[in-house]
C-alpha positions as CSV (number, residue, x, y, z in Angstrom):
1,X,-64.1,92.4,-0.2
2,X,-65.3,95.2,-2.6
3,X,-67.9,94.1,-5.3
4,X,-67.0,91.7,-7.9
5,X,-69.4,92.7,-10.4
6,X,-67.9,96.0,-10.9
7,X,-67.5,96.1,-14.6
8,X,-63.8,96.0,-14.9
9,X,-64.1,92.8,-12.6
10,X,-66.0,91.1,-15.4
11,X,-63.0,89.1,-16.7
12,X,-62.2,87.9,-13.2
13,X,-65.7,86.4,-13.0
14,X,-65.6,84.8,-16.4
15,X,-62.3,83.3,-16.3
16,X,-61.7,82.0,-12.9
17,X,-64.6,82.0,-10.8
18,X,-66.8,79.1,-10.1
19,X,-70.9,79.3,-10.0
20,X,-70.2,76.8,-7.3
21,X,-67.7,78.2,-5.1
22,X,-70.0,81.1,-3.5
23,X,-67.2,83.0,-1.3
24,X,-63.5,83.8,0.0
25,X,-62.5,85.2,-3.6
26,X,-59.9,87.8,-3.3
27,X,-60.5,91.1,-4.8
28,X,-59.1,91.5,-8.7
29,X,-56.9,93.9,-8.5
30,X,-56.1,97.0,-10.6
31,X,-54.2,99.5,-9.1
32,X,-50.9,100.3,-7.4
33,X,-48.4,97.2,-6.0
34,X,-50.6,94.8,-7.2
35,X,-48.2,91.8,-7.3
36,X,-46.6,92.6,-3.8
37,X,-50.1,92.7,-3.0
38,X,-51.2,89.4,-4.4
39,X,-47.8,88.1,-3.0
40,X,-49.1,89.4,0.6
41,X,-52.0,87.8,-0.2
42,X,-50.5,84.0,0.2
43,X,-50.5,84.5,3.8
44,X,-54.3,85.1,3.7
45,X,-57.1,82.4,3.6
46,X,-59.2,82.3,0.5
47,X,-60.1,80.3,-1.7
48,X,-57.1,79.6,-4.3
49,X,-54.9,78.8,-0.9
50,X,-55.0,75.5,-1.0
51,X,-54.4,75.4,-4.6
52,X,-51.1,77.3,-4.1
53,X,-50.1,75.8,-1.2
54,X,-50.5,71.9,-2.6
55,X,-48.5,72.3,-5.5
56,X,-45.6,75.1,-3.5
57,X,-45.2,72.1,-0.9
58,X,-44.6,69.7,-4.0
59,X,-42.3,71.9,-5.2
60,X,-40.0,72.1,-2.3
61,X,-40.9,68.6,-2.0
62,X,-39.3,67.4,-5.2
63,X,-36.7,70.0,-5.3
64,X,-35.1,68.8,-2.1
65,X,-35.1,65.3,-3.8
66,X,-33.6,66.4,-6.9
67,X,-30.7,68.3,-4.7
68,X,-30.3,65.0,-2.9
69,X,-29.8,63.0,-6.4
70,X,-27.2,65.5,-7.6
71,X,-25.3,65.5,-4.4
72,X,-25.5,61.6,-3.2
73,X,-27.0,59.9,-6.5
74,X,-29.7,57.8,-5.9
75,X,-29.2,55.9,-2.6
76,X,-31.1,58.6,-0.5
77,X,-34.3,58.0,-3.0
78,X,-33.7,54.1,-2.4
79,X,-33.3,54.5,1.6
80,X,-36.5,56.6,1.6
81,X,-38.0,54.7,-0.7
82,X,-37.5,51.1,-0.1
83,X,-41.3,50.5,1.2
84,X,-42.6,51.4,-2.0
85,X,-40.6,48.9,-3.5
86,X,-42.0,45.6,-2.9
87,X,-40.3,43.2,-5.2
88,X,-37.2,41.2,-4.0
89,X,-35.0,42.5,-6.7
90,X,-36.0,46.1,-6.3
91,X,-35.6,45.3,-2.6
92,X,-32.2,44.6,-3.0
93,X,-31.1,47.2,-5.0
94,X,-32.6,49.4,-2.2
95,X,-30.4,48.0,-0.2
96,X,-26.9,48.4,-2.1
97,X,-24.4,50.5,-0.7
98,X,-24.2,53.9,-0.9
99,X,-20.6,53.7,-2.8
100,X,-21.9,51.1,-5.4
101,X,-24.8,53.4,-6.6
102,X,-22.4,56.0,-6.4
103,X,-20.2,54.2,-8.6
104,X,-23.0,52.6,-10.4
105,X,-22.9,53.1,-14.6
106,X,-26.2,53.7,-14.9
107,X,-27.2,57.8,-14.8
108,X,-29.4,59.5,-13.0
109,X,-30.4,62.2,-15.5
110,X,-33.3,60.6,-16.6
111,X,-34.5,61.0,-13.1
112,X,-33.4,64.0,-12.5
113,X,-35.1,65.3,-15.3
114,X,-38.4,64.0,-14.4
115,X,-38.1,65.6,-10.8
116,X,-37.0,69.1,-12.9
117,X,-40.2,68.4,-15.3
118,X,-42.8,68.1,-12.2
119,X,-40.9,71.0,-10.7
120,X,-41.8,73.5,-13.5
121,X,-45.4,72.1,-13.9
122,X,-45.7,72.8,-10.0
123,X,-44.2,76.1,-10.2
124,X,-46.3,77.1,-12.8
125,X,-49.7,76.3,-11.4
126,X,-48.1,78.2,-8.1
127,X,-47.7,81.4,-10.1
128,X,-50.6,80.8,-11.6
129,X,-53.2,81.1,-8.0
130,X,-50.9,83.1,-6.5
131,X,-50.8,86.2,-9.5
132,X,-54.2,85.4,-11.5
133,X,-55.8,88.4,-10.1
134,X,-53.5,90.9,-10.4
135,X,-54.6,91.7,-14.4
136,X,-56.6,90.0,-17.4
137,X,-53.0,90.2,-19.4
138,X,-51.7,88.9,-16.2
139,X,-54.3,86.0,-16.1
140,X,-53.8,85.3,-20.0
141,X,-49.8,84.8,-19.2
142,X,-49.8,83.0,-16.3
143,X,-52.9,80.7,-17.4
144,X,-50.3,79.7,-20.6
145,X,-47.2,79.2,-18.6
146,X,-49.5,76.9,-16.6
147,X,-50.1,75.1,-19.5
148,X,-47.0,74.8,-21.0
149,X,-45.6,73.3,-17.9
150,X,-47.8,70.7,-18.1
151,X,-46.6,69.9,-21.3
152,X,-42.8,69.7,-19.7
153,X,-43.9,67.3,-17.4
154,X,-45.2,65.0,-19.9
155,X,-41.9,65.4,-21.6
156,X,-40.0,64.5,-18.5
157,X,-42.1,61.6,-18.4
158,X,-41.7,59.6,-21.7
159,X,-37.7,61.0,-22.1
160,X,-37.4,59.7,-18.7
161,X,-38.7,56.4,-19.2
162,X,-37.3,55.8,-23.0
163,X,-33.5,56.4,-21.2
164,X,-34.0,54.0,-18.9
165,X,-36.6,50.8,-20.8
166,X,-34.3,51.4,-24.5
167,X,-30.5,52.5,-22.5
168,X,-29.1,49.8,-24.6
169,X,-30.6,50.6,-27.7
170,X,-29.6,53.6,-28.5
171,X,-31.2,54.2,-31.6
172,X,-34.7,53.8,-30.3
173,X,-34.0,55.6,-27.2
174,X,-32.9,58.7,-28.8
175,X,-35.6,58.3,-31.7
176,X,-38.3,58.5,-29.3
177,X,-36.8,61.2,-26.8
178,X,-36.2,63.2,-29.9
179,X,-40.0,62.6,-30.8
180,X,-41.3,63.1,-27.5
181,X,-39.3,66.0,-27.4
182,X,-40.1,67.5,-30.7
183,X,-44.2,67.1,-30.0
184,X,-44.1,68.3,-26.9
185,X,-41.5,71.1,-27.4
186,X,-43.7,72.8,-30.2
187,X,-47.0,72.5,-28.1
188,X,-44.9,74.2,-25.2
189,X,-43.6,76.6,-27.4
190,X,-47.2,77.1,-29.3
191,X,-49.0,77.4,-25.8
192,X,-46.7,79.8,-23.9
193,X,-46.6,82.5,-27.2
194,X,-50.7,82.1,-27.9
195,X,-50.2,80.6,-30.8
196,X,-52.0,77.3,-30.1
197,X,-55.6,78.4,-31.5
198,X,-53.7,79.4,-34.9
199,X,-52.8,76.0,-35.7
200,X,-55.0,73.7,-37.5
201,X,-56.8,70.8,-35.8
202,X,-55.5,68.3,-38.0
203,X,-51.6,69.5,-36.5
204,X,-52.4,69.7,-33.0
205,X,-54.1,66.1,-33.2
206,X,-50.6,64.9,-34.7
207,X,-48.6,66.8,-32.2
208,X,-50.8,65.4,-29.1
209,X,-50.8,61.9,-30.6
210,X,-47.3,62.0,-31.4
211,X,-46.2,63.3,-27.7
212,X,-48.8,60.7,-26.7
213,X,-47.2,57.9,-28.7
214,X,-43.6,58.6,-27.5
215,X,-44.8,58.3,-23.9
216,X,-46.4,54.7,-24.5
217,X,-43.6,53.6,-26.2
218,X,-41.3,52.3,-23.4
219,X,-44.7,50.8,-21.3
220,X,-45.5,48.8,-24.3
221,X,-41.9,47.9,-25.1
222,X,-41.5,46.1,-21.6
223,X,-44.6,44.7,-21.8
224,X,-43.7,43.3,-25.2
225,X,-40.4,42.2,-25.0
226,X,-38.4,39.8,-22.7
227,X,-38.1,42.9,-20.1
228,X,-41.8,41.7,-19.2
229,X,-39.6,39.0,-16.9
230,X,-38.1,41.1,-15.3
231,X,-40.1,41.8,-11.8
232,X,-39.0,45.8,-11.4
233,X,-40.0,46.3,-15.1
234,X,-43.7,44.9,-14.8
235,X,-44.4,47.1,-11.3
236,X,-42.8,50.0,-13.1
237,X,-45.9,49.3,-15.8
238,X,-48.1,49.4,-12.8
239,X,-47.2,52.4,-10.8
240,X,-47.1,54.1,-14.4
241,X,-50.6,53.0,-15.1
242,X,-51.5,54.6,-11.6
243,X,-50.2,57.8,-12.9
244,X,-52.5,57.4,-15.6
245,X,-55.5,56.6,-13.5
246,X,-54.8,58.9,-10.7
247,X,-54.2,61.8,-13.3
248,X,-57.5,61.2,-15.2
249,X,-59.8,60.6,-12.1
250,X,-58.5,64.3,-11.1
251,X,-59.2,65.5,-14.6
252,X,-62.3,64.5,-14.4
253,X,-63.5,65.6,-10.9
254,X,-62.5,69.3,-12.2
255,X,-63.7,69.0,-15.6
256,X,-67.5,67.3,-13.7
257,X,-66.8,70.5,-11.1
258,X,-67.5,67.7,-7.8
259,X,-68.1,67.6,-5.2
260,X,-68.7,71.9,-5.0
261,X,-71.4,70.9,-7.9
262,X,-73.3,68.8,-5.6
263,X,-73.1,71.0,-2.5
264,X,-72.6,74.5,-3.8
265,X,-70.7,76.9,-1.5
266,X,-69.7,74.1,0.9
267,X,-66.7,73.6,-1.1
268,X,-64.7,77.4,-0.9
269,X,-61.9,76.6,0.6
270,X,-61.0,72.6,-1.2
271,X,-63.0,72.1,-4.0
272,X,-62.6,70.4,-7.2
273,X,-59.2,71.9,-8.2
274,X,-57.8,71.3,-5.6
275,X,-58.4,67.8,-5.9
276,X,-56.9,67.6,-9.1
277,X,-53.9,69.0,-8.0
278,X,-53.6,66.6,-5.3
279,X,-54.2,63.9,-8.0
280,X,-51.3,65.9,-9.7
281,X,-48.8,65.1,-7.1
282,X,-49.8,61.6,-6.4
283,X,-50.4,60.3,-9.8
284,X,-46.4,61.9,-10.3
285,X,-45.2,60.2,-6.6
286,X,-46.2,56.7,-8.7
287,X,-44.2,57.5,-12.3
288,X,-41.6,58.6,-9.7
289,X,-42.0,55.4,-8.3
290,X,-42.4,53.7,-11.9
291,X,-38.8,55.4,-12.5
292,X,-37.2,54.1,-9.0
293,X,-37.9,50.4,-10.2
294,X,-36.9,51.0,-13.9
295,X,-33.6,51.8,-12.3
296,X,-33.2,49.7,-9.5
297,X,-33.2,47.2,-12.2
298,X,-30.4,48.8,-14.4
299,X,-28.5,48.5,-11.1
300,X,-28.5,45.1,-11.1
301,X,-25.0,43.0,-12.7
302,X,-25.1,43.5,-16.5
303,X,-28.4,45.4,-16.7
304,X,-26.5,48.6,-17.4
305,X,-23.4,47.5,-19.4
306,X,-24.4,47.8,-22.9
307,X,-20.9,46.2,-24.0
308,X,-22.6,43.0,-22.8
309,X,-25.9,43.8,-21.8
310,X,-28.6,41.7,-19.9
311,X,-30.3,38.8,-21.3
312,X,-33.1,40.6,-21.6
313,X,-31.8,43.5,-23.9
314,X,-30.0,40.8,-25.9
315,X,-33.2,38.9,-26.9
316,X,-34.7,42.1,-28.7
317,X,-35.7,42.0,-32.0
318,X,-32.0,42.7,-34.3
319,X,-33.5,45.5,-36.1
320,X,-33.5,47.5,-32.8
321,X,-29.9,47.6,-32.2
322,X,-27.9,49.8,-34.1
């Protein structure tokens, strides 16, 4: 590898290496096929392939779920699935036949659109490693397509969950997809154009706390409603807060730069970003989950039908029914 201290490498060491990661850096490059070459370069071992390669196996992962959703609906997930499921009643809808999911009245959008929300957030952090050194106006674009696919996933997330907690009332459920969409559509929007740093503090508080707000909403509202007896519900609240947990313990192994901090240069190859990311895919394995048992439950006799829906739905406060 050439020097990296050459001066037109001096955005390369500024913006994405690590005073902790001492080697295996690929060269920044400048000239000629540079993104065939940083393409090539996928093949190589160095230290942003595990980063590539943990979020391009999620990818594949969670796009050959999602094709098995749109082909067969949902009784592939529940066949694969069923051991994550531990409740009797997410059990048995595990068990259903294939032609009653099939047939079944719930959709599986909602789902799907989680799946397609972690798939853009994963192929955005795998363009990302795989083309940040071609260019600093490459780095710049990639870094805020990263970003902004993190923002879809949170979208997914709380849309996802609002279709299938308020699927009866209609009202709240599109009033908080709409605001969950809204938020988190103008941060995407505002990160991928490099607009964000325009906009006043006050604004992107409100638009974080908003987005954050419509994400809570449907955990709280089976938590605070008569959906709290229903056993899928509560262990959808659980694998949820998993995601939560899981997603901020990574966050805060790459923000505290460990364990390459405590033992610099031992760390190259599977450091603290790469930890994150694997926190990434398993915090999102448990919403997925969370979502499975959500919907096992609107599987059930009556939980679905919103012409006469379940007890539960019934004994909601009037004022959320339309």
């Amino acid at each position: 590898m050439n020097d990296l201290h050459h001066e037109k490498h001096r955005w390369f060491l500024a913006a994405v290496s690590s005073p902790f990661v001492h080697s295996r850096y690929r060269q920044p490059l400048a000239d000629g096929d540079h993104w065939k070459a940083a393409l090539r370069s996928v093949m190589m071992l160095h230290n942003e392939s595990c980063n590539i390669f943990t979020h391009l196996l999620a990818l594949l992962a969670a796009a050959t779920m999602l094709l098995a959703i749109l082909v067969s609906g949902m009784a592939p997930v529940f066949e694969l699935g069923v051991q994550f499921l531990p409740s009797r009643a997410a059990a048995a809808a595990a068990l259903v036949p294939a032609e009653a999911l099939a047939a079944a009245s719930f959709p599986t959008w909602p789902i799907s659109l989680f799946l397609g929300g972690f798939m853009s957030c994963t192929l955005g952090s795998t363009l990302y490693h795989t083309f940040v050194v071609v260019s600093p106006r490459a780095f710049q674009f990639l870094l805020r397509i990263d970003y902004a696919a993190i923002c879809a996933l949170v979208v997914s997330c709380g849309i996802s969950a609002c279709q299938h907690v308020f699927h009866c009332l209609t009202g709240v459920a599109t009033t908080m997809s709409i605001a969950c969409l809204g938020c988190g559509g103008a941060l995407i929007v505002l990160i991928a154009t490099g607009k964000m740093e325009t906009l006043g503090g006050a604004a992107r508080v409100g638009l974080f706390a908003g987005l954050t707000a419509a994400n809570l909403s449907p955990l709280i509202g089976i938590l605070v409603t008569p959906l709290r007896h229903a056993t899928p519900m509560v262990e959808a609240v659980g694998w949820a807060a998993a995601c939560v947990v899981i997603h901020g313990f990574g966050g805060a192994l790459y923000a505290m730069r460990v364990p390459e901090r405590w033992w610099p240069g031992r760390f190259d190859l599977f450091y603290s970003h790469t930890l994150m990311h694997v926190c990434v895919n398993v915090g999102s394995f448990c919403y997925f989950l969370a979502l499975c048992h959500m919907h096992s439950w609107r599987l059930m006799p009556g939980n679905s039908n919103c012409a006469a829906p379940g007890m539960a739905d019934k004994e909601w406060p009037w004022f959320l029914w339309q």
